[in-house]
C-alpha positions as CSV (number, residue, x, y, z in Angstrom):
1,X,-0.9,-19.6,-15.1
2,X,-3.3,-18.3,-18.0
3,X,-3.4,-14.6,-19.3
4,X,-7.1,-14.3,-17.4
5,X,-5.9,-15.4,-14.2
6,X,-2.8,-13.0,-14.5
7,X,-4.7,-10.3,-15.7
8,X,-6.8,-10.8,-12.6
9,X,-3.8,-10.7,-10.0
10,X,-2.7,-7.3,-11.9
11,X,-6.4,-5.8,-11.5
12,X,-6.2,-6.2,-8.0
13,X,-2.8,-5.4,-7.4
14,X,-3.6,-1.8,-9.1
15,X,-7.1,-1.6,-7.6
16,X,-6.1,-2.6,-3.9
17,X,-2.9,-0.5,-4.5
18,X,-4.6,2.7,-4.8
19,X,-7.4,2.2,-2.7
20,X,-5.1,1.5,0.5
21,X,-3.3,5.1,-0.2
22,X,-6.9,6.2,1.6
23,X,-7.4,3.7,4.7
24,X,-3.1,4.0,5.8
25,X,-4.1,8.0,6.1
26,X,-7.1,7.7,7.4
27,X,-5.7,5.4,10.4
28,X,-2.7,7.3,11.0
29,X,-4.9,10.6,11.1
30,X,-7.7,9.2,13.4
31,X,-4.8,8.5,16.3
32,X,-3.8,11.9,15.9
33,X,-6.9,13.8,16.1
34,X,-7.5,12.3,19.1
35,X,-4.4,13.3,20.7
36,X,-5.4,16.9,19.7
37,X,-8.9,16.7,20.9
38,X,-7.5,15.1,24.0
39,X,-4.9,18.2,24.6
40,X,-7.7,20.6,24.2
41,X,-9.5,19.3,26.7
42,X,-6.5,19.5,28.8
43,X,-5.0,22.3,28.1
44,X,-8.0,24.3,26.8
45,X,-6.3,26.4,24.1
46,X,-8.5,27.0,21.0
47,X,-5.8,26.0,19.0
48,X,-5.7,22.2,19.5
49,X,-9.3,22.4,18.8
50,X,-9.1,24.2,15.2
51,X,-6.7,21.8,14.5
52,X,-8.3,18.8,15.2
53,X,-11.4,19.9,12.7
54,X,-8.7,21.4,10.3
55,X,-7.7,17.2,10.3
56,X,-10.9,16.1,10.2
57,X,-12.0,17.6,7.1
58,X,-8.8,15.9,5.4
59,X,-9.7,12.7,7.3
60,X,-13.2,13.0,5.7
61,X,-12.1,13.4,2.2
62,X,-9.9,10.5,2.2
63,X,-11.9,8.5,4.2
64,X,-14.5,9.1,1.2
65,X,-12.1,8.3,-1.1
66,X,-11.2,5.2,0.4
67,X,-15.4,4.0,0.6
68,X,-15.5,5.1,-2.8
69,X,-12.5,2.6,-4.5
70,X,-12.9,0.2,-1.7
71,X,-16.1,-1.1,-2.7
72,X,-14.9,-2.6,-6.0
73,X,-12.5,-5.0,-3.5
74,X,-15.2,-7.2,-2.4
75,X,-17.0,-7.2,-5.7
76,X,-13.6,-8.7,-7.2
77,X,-14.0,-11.7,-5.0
78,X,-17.1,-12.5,-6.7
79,X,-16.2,-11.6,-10.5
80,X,-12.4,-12.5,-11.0
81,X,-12.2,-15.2,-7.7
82,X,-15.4,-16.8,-7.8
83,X,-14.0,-20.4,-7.0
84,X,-11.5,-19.0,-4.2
85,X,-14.8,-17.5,-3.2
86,X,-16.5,-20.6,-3.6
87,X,-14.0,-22.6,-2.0
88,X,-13.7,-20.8,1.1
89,X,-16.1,-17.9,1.2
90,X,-17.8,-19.8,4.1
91,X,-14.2,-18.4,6.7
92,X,-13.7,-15.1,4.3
93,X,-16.8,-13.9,4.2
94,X,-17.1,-13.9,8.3
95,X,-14.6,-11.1,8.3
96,X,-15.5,-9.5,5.6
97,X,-18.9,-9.0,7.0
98,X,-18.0,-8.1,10.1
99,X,-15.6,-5.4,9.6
100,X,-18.7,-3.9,6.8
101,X,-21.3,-4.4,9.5
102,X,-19.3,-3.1,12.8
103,X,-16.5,-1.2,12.0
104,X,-17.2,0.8,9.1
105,X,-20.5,1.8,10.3
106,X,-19.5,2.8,13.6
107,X,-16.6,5.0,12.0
108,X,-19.3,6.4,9.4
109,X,-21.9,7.3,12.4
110,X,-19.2,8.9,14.8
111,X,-18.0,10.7,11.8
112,X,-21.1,12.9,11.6
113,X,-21.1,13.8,15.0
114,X,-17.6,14.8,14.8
115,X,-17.5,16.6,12.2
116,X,-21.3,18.4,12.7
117,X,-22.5,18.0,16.1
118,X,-19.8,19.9,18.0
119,X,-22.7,22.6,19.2
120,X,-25.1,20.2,19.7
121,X,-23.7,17.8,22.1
122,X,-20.6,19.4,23.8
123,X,-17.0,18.9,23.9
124,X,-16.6,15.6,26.0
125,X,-19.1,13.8,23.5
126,X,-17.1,15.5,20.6
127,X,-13.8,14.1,22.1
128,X,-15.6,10.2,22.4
129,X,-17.0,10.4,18.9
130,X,-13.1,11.3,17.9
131,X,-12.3,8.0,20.1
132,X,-14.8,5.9,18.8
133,X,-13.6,7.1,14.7
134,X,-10.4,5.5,15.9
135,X,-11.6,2.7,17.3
136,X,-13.8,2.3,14.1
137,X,-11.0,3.0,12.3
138,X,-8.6,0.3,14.0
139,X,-11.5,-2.0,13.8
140,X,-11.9,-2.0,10.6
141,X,-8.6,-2.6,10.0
142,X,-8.3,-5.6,12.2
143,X,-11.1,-7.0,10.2
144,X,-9.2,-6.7,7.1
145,X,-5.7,-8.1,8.6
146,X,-7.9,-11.1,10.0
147,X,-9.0,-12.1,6.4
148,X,-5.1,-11.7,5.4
149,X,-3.8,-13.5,7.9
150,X,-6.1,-16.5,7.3
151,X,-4.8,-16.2,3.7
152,X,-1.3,-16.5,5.2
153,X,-1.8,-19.2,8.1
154,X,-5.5,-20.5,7.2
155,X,-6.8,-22.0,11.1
156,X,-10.4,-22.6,12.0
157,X,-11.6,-24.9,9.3
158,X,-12.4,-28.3,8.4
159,X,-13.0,-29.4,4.6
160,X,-16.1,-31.3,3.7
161,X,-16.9,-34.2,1.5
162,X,-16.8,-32.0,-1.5
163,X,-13.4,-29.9,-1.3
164,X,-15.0,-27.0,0.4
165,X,-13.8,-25.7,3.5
166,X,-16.3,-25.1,6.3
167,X,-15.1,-22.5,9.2
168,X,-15.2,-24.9,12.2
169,X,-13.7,-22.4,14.8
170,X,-14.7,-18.8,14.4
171,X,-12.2,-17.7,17.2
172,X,-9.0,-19.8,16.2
173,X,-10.3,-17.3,13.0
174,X,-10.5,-13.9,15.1
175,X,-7.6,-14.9,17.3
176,X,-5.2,-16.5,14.3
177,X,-1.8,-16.0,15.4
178,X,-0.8,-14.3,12.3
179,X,-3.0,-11.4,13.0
180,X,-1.0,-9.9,15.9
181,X,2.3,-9.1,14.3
182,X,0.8,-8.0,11.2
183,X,-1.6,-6.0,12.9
184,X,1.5,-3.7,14.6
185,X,3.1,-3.7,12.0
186,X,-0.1,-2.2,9.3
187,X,-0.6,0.0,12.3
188,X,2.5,1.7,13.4
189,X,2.9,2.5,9.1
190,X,-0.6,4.2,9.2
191,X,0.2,6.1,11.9
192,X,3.6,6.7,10.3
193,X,1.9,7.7,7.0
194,X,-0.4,10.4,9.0
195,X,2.6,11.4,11.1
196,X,4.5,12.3,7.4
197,X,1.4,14.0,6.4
198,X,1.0,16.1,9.5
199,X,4.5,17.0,9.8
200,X,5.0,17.6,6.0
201,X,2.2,19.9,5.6
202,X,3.5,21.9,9.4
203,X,6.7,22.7,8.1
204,X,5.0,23.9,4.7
205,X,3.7,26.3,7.1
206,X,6.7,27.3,8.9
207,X,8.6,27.6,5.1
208,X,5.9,29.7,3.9
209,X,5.1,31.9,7.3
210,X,1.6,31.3,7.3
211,X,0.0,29.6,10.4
212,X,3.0,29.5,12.3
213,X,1.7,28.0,15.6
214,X,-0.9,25.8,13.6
215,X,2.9,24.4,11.7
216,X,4.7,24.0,14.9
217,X,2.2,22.0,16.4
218,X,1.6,19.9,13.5
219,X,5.9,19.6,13.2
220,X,5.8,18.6,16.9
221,X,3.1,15.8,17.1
222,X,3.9,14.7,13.8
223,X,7.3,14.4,14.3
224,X,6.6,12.7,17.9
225,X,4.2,10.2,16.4
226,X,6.6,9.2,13.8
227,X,9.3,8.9,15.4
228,X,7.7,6.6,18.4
229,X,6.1,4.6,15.1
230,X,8.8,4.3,12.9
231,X,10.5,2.3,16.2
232,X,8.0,-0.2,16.6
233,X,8.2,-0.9,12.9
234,X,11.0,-2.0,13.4
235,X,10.6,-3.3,16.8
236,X,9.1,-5.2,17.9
237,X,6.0,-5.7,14.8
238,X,8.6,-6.3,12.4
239,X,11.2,-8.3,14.5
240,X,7.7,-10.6,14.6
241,X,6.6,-10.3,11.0
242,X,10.5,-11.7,10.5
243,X,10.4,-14.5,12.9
244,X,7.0,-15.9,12.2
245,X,7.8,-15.8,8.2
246,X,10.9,-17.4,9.0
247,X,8.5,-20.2,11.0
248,X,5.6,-20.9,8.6
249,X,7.0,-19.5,4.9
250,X,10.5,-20.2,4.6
251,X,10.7,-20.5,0.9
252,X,9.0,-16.4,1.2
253,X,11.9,-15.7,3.4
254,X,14.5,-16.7,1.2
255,X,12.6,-15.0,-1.9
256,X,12.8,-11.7,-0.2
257,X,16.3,-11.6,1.1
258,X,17.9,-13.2,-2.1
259,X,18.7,-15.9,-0.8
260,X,18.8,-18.6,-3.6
261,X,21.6,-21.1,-1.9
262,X,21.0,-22.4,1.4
263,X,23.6,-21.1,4.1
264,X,24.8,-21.7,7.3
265,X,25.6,-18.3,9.1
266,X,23.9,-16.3,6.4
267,X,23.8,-12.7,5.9
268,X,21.6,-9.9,5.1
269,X,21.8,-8.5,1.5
270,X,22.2,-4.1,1.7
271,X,22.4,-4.3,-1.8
272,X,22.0,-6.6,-5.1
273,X,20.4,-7.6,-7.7
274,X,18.5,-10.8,-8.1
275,X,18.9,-13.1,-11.2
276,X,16.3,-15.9,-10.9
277,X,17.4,-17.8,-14.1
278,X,21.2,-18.1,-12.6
279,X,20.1,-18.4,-9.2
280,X,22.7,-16.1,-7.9
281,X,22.5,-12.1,-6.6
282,X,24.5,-10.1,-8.6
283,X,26.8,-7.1,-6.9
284,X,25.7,-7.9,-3.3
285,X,26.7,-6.1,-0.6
286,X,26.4,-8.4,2.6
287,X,26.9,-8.3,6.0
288,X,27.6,-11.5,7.1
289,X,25.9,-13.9,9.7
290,X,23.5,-10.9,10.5
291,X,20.2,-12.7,8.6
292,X,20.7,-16.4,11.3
293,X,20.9,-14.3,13.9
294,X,17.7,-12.0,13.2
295,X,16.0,-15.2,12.1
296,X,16.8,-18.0,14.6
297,X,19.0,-16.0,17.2
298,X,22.2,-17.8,16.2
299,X,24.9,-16.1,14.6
300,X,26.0,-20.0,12.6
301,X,22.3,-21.0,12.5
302,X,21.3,-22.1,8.8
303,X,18.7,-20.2,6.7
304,X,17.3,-22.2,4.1
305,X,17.3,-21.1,0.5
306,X,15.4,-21.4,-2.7
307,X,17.3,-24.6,-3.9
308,X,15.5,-26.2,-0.4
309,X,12.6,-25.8,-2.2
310,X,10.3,-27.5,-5.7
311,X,10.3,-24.7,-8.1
312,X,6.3,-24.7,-8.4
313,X,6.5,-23.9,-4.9
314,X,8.7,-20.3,-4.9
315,X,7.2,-17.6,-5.3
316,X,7.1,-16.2,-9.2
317,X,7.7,-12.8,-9.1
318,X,11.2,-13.5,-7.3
319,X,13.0,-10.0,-8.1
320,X,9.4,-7.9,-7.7
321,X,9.4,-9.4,-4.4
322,X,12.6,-8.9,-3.5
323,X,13.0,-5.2,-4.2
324,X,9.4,-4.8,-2.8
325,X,10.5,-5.9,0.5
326,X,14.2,-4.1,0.3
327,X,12.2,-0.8,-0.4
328,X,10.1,-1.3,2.1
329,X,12.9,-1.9,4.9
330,X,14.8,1.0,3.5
331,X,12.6,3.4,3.5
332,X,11.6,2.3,6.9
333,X,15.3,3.3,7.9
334,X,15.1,6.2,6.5
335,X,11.9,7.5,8.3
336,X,13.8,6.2,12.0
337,X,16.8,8.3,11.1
338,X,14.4,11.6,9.7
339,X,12.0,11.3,12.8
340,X,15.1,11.0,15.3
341,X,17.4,13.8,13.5
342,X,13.8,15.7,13.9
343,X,13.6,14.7,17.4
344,X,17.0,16.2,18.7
345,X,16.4,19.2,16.8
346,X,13.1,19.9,18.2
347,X,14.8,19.0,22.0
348,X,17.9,21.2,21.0
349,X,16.4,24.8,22.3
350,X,13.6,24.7,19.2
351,X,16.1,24.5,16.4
352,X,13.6,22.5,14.1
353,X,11.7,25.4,13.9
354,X,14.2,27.7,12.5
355,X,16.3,25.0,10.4
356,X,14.5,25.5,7.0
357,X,16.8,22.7,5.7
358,X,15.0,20.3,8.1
359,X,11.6,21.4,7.2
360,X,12.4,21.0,3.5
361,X,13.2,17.3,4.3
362,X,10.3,17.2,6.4
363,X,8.0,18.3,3.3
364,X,9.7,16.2,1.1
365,X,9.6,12.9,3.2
366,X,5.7,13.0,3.0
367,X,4.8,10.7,0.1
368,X,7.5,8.4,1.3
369,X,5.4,6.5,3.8
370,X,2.8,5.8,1.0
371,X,5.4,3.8,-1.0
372,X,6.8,2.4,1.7
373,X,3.5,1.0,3.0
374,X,2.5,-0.5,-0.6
375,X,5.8,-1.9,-1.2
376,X,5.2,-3.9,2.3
377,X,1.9,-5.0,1.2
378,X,3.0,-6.4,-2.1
379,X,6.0,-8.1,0.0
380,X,3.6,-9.9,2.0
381,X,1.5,-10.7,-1.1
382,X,4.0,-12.1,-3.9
383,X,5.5,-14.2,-1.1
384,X,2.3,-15.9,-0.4
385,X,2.0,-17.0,-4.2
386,X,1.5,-19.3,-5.6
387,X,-1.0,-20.0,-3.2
388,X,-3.9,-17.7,-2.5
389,X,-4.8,-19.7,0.6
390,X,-1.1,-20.7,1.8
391,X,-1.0,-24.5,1.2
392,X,-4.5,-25.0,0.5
393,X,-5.3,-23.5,-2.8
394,X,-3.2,-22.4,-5.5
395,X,-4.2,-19.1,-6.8
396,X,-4.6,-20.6,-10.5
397,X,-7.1,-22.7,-9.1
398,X,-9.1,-19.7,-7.1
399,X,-9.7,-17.3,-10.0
400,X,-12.7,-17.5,-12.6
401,X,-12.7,-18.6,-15.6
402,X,-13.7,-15.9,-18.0
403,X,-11.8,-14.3,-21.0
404,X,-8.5,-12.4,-20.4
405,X,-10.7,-9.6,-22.8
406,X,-13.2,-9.2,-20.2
407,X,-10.7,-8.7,-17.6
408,X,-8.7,-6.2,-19.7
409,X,-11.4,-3.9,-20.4
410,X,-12.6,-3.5,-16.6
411,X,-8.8,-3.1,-15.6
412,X,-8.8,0.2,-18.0
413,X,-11.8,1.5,-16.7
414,X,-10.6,1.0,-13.3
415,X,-7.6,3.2,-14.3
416,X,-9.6,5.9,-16.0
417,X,-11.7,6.2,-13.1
418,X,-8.9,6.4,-10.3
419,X,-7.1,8.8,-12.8
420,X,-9.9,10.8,-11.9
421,X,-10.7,10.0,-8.6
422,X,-6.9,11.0,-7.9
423,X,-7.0,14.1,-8.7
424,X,-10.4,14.9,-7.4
425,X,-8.8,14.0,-4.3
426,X,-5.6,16.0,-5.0
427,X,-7.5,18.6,-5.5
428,X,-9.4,18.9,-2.6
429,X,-6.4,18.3,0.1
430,X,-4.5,21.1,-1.5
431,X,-7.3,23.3,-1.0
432,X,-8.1,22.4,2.0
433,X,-4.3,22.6,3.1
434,X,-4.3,25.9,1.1
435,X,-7.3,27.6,3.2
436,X,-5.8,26.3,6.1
437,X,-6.5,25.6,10.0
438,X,-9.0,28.5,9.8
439,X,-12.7,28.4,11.6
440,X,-15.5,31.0,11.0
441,X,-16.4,34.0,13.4
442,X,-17.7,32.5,16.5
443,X,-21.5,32.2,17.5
444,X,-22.9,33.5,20.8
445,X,-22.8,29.8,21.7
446,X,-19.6,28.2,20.3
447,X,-18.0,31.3,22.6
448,X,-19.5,29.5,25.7
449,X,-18.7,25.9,25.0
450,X,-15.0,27.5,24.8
451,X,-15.4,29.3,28.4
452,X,-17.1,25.8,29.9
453,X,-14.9,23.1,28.6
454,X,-16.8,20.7,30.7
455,X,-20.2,21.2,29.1
């Protein structure tokens, strides 16, 4: 692999690294402001309400943030992977299109009514436009996971006469099978990420006595949210993610579990460290048997290894990949066993509220979800190399051919710019966190949409 197309794969590893710190928040958040606009409705207490716009401004600064670094994505496919683009552009750029065209602009439109048109069209079409930023939201997301997913099991196409492929089957596209574990599973760690966030900044409240009942609320949903989440990450989205890796990319499988020898009643690595040029794991800390059973349901069943496969076939950032996916499902522990200690507290006559030691785990758990979601995203992407579309094309043959210079310079801008754009954003969110759930002195007629919840 040349120095361009390298320099390439690290461009948008960095570029689609940071931007996807926006969209996991953004998702997680829009699930949650409709469960507050939902309880005010029910309930009608003013609080839920403040809350939900308090969460809405932070949803509408990330969700800039996230426009803002996302559109150099799609440009990328053009300059760095004009013959991937080239090659199958004609199934990628159906997606693409679709989740630009639908999804995004029916988030951006419901957006504005949510966050301005409160007074002007009542409380049942501000709790819809809240449901329809989710389902944008979600949408949009679904878009993105179905042009992933064809990157990991490609469906829907033939190949003409002149090595391009030619979509042949938009729904076998739309409908891959791919797309519905990996879809729970990018879901459930949004709404993790948001339930973090939400909790995190609630018991910064309740730690510094300001907005009490604005922090127990945010403790309590977020802490719900998470903890519900955090299970189906690990079932059943990632049981799936597991057994359909184990089906269609073995030699992935092996890469991120260590597994360089083929074994019969194999088991799952704790700990270790990978050496690639021995081909062993060094220091490992197994337990055995546990990895057959997960992957085939047998406790003897046999998992391949990386001898079972050529070497230009393995993925070629072995370790990366491997600690990637280890931090990933650690962290992913951690947040079951934080949410659930959270949990009994909260059931346990209100203790969570009065056990600062909690809330200071609580507030420093937040960032947490961010790395665990990125490490699960380069998982899924170093163990598709070295193909960009699994099996079909390698991704030394999808990336253009201009000077490893050229590439170079862009990738420093792109880093001076998000430098910036980071702590623009920083910025903001602590200010906004800072000023708090607050809302302005009520109008003559914001006083009687709060009397007639129904208007």
């Amino acid at each position: 692999m040349d120095a361009s197309t390298i320099l390439s794969r690290l461009q948008f590893a960095f570029t689609i690294s940071f931007h996807y710190l926006f969209p996991q928040l953004t998702m997680g958040l829009a699930l949650l402001i409709v469960i507050l606009k939902t309880l005010y409705l029910l309930r009608k207490d003013e609080l839920y309400n403040r809350a939900g716009h308090f969460w809405g401004r932070i949803f509408a600064i990330t969700f800039i943030m996230g426009v803002v670094t996302g559109i150099p994505m799609e440009f990328q496919f053009g300059t760095n992977w004009s013959r991937f683009s080239v090659y199958a552009g004609d199934i990628i750029a159906q997606t693409l299109a679709m989740e630009g065209a639908f999804a995004f602009f029916l988030e951006s439109a419901f957006l504005g009514i949510f966050l301005f048109g409160e007074q002007a069209f009542g409380q049942k079409m501000h709790w819809f436009s809240a449901f329809m930023v989710w389902l944008g939201t979600w949408a949009s997301g679904a878009f993105i996971i179905a042009s992933n997913a064809w990157m990991q099991h490609p469906v829907g196409y033939t190949m003409a006469a002149n090595g391009r492929l030619h979509l042949s089957n938009y729904w076998a596209v739309l409908f891959n099978p791919w797309i519905l574990a990996q879809y729970m599973h990018t879901m459930s760690g949004a709404v993790i990420t948001g339930s973090f966030a939400m909790a995190g900044l609630g018991a910064y409240y309740l730690l510094a006595k300001q907005h009490i009942d604005y922090g127990r609320l945010f403790v309590t949903l977020g802490v719900i949210a998470g903890f519900i989440a955090s299970g189906i990450q690990l079932y059943p989205s990632g049981d799936l993610e597991g057994l359909q890796v184990t089906a269609n990319q073995p030699v992935k499988l092996a890469a991120m579990e260590g597994l360089f020898q083929t074994e019969r009643g194999a088991g799952i690595v704790i700990l270790g460290q990978p050496d690639s040029t021995t081909g062993r794991l060094d220091n490992p800390i197994i337990v055995p048997n546990v990895l057959s059973f997960l992957t085939y349901r047998r406790w003897t069943a046999v998992v391949k290894g990386l001898d079972a496969f050529p070497p230009n076939q393995r993925p070629d950032s072995i370790e990366l990949l491997y600690y990637s996916y280890h931090i990933m499902v650690g962290l992913g522990t951690f947040f079951i066993a934080i949410m659930g200690l959270a949990i009994l507290l909260l059931l346990w006559q209100r203790r969570l509220f009065r056990w600062r030691w909690m809330q200071w785990i609580l507030l420093l758990a937040t960032p947490f979800p961010f790395i665990a979601n990125t490490a699960g995203w380069f998982t899924t992407e170093l163990g598709r190399q070295p193909w960009v579309a699994y099996g079909l094309l390698r991704t030394a043959q999808g990336s253009t051919t201009i000077s490893a210079g050229n590439i170079l310079f862009t990738l420093i801008g792109f880093a001076g710019m998000y430098v910036l754009l980071g702590l623009l954003f920083v910025i903001l969110v602590v200010f906004e966190a800072i000023r708090g759930p607050v809302s302005e002195e009520k109008t003559p007629q914001e006083e009687t949409m709060a009397q007639g919840i129904t208007d």
